[in-house]
Every structure is written in structure tokens, then in C-alpha cells.
C-alpha positions as CSV (number, residue, x, y, z in Angstrom):
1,X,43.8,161.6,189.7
2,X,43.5,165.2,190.6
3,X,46.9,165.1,192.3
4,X,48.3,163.3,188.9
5,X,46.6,166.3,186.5
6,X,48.0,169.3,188.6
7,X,51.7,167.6,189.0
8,X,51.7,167.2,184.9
9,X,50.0,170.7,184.1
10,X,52.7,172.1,186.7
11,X,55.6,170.4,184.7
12,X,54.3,171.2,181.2
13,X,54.5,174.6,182.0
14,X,57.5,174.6,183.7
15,X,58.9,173.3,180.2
16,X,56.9,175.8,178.5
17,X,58.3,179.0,180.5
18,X,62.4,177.9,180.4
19,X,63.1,178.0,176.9
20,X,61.3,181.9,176.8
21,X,62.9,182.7,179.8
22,X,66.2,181.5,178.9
23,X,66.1,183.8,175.7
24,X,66.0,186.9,177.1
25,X,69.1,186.3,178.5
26,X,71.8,188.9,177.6
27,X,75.3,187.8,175.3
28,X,78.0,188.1,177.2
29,X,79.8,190.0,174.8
30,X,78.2,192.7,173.2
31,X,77.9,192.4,169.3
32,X,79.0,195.9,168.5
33,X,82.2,195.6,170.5
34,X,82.6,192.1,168.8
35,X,82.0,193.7,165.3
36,X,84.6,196.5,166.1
37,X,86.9,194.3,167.6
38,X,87.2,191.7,164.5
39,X,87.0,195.4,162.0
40,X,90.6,196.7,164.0
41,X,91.6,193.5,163.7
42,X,91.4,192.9,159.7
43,X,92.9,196.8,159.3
44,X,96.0,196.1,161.6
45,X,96.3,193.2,159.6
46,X,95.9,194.9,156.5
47,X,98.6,197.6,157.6
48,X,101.1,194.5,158.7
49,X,100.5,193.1,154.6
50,X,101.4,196.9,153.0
51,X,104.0,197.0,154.9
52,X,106.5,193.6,154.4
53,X,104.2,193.9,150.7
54,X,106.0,197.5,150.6
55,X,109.7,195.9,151.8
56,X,109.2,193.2,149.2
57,X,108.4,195.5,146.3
58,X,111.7,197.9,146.9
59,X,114.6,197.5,144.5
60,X,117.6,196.6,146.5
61,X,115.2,193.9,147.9
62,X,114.4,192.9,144.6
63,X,118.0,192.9,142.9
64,X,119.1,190.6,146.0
65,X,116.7,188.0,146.0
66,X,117.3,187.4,142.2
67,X,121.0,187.1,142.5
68,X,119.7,184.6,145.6
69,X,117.3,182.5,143.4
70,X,114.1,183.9,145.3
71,X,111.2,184.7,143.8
72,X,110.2,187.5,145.3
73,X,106.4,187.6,143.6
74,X,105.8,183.9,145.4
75,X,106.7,185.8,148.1
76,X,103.9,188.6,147.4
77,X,101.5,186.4,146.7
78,X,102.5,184.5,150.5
79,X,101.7,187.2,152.7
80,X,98.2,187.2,152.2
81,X,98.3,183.4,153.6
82,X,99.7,184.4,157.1
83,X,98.2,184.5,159.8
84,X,98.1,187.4,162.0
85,X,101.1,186.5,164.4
86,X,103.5,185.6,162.0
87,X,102.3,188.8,159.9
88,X,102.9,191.1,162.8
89,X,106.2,189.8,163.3
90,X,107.5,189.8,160.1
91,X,105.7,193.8,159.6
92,X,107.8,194.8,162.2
93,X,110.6,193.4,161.3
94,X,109.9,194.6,157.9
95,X,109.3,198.3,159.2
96,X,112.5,198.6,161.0
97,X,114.0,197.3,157.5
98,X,112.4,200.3,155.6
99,X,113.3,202.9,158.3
100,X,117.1,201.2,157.6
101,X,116.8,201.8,153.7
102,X,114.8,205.1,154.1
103,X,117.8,206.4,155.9
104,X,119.5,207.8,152.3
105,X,122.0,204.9,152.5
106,X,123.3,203.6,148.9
107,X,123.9,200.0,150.6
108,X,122.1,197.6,152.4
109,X,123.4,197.1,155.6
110,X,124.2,193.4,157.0
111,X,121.5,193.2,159.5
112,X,118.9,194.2,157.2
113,X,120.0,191.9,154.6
114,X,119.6,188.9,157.0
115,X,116.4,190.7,157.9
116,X,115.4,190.5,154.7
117,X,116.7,186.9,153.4
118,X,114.7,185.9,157.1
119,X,111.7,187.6,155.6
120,X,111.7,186.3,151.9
121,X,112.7,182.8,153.4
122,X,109.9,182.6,156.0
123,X,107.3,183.8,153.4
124,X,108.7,181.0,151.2
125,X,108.4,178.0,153.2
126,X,104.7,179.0,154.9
């Protein structure tokens, strides 16, 4: 009976110790890292939205999607339903339209028109 007593009292608080020893166990990943990790995250993301947001909002941009049929505030309102892949993609594409249009030049030029159509359709469809 002894024997039964110490083999239960042995097992009780082996079940009593685990769970406190288990919780002192460290996170793998620590939570500042994970905080400042998700915070570069939403601001790179926020950058990628100003910037096809920025491409949308231009003139030439605007005057071609209307004689297109797009609606270029859809559009707008689309970016901020993407999610971060498709928005990097499209912000870089975006940013090497700007650099095209910053350049001084009174046209569009062909690639950045299909650029742009790519852009506006993409947005569209998502």
C-alpha cells in the first residue's frame, strides 16, 4: 500500500511540476523583433500604396484611362485591397512609370502606356 501511495504522490507531482516548467520556456522569436518586423512591413507597404496611388492620380494617366473607359477612382479605391506581393510589383512598376513621366517629356511613351493600362487593368480585375 506504501509502494501504491509513493508511486501516485511521485506522479501527481510530476504532473504538477511540467506545466510550470514548461512555461518558463523562452519564444523562439523574440516579440520586439516580431513587432518591428510586422511595423517595416505595414510602412513598405504603405510606400508601395503612395506610390501606384501617386501614378494613378497624374493627369496623362487620368486623360488615358477615360478615353479607355477605366475608372481610374475604382482603381484608387483597389490598391488598398492588395496584398503585399502584388503591391510591390505593381509599385515598382509604377515607380519606373513616374521616373518615365518625370523625365520633362510632353508624351507618354509606349512602354509606359502598356505599363500603365497593365496597372489600371490589374487593379481592376483584383
Amino acid at each position: 500500500m506504501r509502494i501504491r501511495t509513493t508511486a501516485v504522490t511521485l506522479v501527481v507531482c510530476s504532473l504538477l511540476w511540467c506545466p510550470s516548467a514548461m512555461a518558463q520556456q523562452r519564444h523562439v522569436a523574440d516579440p520586439a523583433l516580431m513587432r518591428q518586423a510586422i511595423a517595416t512591413q505595414a510602412l513598405t507597404d504603405q510606400q508601395n500604396r503612395d506610390a501606384v496611388i501617386g501614378v494613378l492620380q497624374r493627369s496623362e494617366v487620368r486623360d488615358l484611362a477615360a478615353r479607355l473607359g477605366l475608372n481610374v477612382t475604382r482603381a484608387e479605391t483597389a490598391v488598398s485591397t492588395l496584398g503585399s506581393a502584388e503591391l510591390a510589383s505593381l509599385a515598382e512598376q509604377a515607380r519606373a512609370a513616374e521616373a518615365q513621366l518625370a523625365g520633362g517629356s510632353q508624351t507618354i511613351v509606349i512602354g509606359t502606356t502598356t505599363l500603365l493600362l497593365i496597372i489600371i487593368i490589374i487593379i481592376l480585375l483584383s
